[in-house]
Each structure stands twice: as structure tokens, then as C-alpha cells.
C-alpha positions in Angstrom: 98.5 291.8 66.9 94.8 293.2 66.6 92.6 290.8 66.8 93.7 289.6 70.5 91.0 289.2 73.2 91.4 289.2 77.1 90.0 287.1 80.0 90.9 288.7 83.0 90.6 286.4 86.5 89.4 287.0 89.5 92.6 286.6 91.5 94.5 288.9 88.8 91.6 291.3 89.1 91.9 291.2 93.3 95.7 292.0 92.9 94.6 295.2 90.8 91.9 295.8 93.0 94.2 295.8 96.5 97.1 298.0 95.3 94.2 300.9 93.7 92.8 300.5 96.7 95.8 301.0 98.9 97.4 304.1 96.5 93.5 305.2 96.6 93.5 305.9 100.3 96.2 308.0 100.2 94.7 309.7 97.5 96.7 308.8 94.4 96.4 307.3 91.3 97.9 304.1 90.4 99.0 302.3 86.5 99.9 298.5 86.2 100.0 296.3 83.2 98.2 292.5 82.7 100.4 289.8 81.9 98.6 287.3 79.5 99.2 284.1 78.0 97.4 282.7 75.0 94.1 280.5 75.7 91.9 279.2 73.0 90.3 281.2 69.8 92.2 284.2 70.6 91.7 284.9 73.4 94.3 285.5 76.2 94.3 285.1 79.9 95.7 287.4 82.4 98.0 285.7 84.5 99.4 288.5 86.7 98.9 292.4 87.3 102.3 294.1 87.2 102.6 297.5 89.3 105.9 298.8 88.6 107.7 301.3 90.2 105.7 304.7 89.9 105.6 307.7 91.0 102.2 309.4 91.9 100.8 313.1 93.3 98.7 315.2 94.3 98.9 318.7 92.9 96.8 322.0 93.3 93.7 319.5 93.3 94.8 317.2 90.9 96.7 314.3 91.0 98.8 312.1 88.1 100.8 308.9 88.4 103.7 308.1 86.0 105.9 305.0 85.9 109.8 306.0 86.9 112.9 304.5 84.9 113.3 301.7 87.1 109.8 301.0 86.5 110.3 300.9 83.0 113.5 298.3 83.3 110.7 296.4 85.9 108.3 296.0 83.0 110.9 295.2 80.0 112.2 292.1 82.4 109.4 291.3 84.1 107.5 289.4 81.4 108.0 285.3 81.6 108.2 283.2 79.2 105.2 283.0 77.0 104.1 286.4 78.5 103.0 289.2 76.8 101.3 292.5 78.5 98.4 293.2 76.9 96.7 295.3 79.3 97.4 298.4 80.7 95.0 299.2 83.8 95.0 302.9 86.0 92.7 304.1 88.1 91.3 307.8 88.2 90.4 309.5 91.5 86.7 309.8 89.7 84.8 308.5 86.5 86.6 306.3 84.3 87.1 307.8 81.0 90.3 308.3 78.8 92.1 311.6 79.0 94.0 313.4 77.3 97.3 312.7 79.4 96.5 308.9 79.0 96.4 309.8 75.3 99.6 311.3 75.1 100.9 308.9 77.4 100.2 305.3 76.5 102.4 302.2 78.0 101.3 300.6 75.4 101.4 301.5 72.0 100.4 298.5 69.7 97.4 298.7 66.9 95.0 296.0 69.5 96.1 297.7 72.9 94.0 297.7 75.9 93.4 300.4 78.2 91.3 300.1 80.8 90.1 302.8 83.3 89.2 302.1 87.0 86.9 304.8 88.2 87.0 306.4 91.7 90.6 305.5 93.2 90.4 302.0 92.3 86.9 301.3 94.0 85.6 300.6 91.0 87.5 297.2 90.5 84.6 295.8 92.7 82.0 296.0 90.7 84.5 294.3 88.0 84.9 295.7 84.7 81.6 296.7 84.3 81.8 299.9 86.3 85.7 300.5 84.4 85.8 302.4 80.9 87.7 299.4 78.2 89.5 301.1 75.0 91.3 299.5 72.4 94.0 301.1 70.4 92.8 300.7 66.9 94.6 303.3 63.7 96.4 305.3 66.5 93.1 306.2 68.7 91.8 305.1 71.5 88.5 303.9 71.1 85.7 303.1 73.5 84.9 299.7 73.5 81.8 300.4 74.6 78.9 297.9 73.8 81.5 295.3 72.4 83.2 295.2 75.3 82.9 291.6 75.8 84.4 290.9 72.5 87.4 292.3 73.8 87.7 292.0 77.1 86.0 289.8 79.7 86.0 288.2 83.6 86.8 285.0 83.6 83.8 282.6 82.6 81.4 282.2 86.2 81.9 285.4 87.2 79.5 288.0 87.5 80.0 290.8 85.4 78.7 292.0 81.6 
């Protein structure tokens, strides 16, 4: 399953964007996964942002966001038919980059995986994925998708992004 590529839509995208936002004011971090079905010429669409049940802080300055157990039964019955998640998308309270906990800590763990970053709190989402960091899971690293990001992941075609 490597050779996938994602469209995300605008409405999926807005979904993301409005639970960020709403962990974001309170300071916290938030994780979700995309929910895609296959399109044309590999490509997949998102068809819904999934936010399980997660548990997020703020410690000594910091603050980290894991998914709890229930969460984890949320996500392994939640897909539909026809469904796969594809996606996984967290926001960090400022740039978007990939640490070292997301590292260690993928919820997804497939050779083709998506990660993508949304920078400060979730605020990032509205400036679409051109302000969020994209990596793709390729050999068991995370790489930066960086100026082929487009061949991986996209908006939806008549949006403004890329």
C-alpha cells in the first residue's frame, strides 16, 4: 500500500479544522485520522475526519495528546465499508514539524502512511495544507514530503492551496 495518494475536501478539512480549533483554545493538542475511499489513478479521497477518544495536557509547559483505549476500539470499528484511514492529522501548539514522540508513536504504521502536522493549535488548518508539515512513512522513516507534496497529498481540485 505505497503508492496511495490523498485528496483531502474542504468539508473534511473544516471538521479537522473546528475540533483543533476548539482543543486549541484550551490549549491542547488534538490527533484524528482521515477516512478515505478510493478515487481514480490512485488517488483516495477523504471522506471523514475521525477524532477519537483522547486524552490531552498540559505539563510543566508542555503539552501531549494520546488516544485512550476506548479510542482505540472507536478507530478499529469506526471505518465503513470501503474505508480505509490513511491519514493521521495532529496539531502542535507551534510549528509543524515531526517529533520524536510522533516518531515513536505513530497510529499508523504502514510503508505509504501519512502524517500530517497542523502548526499552532490547529490555526494552521486555515491556510490549508500548505502552512501543515506532510510526511510519508516510507522504509520505517518518516519523511518530509516536502516539494512533492502534491504527489502525495492534495485539497480537493478548486481549492486554493499548493
Amino acid at each position: 500500500m505505497t503508492g496511495y495518494r490523498v485528496i483531502c475536501t474542504q468539508p473534511v478539512l473544516a471538521a479537522a479544522q473546528e475540533f483543533f480549533t476548539d482543543r486549541g483554545s484550551n490549549g491542547l493538542e488534538g490527533t484524528g485520522l482521515l477516512a478515505c475511499r478510493p478515487a481514480a489513478d490512485g488517488w483516495w479521497v477523504t471522506g471523514r475526519f475521525v477524532a477519537p477518544d483522547q486524552d490531552a495536557r498540559r505539563v510543566n509547559g508542555g503539552c501531549w495528546v494520546q488516544v485512550t483505549e476506548a479510542g482505540k476500539r472507536q478507530l478499529a470499528a469506526g471505518l465503513q465499508p470501503g474505508e480505509l484511514y490513511l491519514a493521521r492529522i495532529h496539531s502542535h501548539p507551534g510549528e509543524a514539524f515531526h517529533s520524536a514522540t510522533d516518531d515513536r508513536n505513530p497510529a499508523l504504521t504502514f510503508d505509504g502512511a501519512l502524517s500530517i502536522v497542523v502548526p499552532f493549535f490547529g490555526l494552521g488548518l486555515r491556510r490549508g495544507l500548505k502552512s501543515c508539515a506532510v510526511f510519508r512513512l516510507t522504509a520505517g522513516q518518516w519523511r518530509d514530503t516536502g516539494g512533492e507534496r502534491r504527489r502525495w497529498a492534495r485539497l480537493a481540485e478548486g481549492a486554493d492551496d499548493d
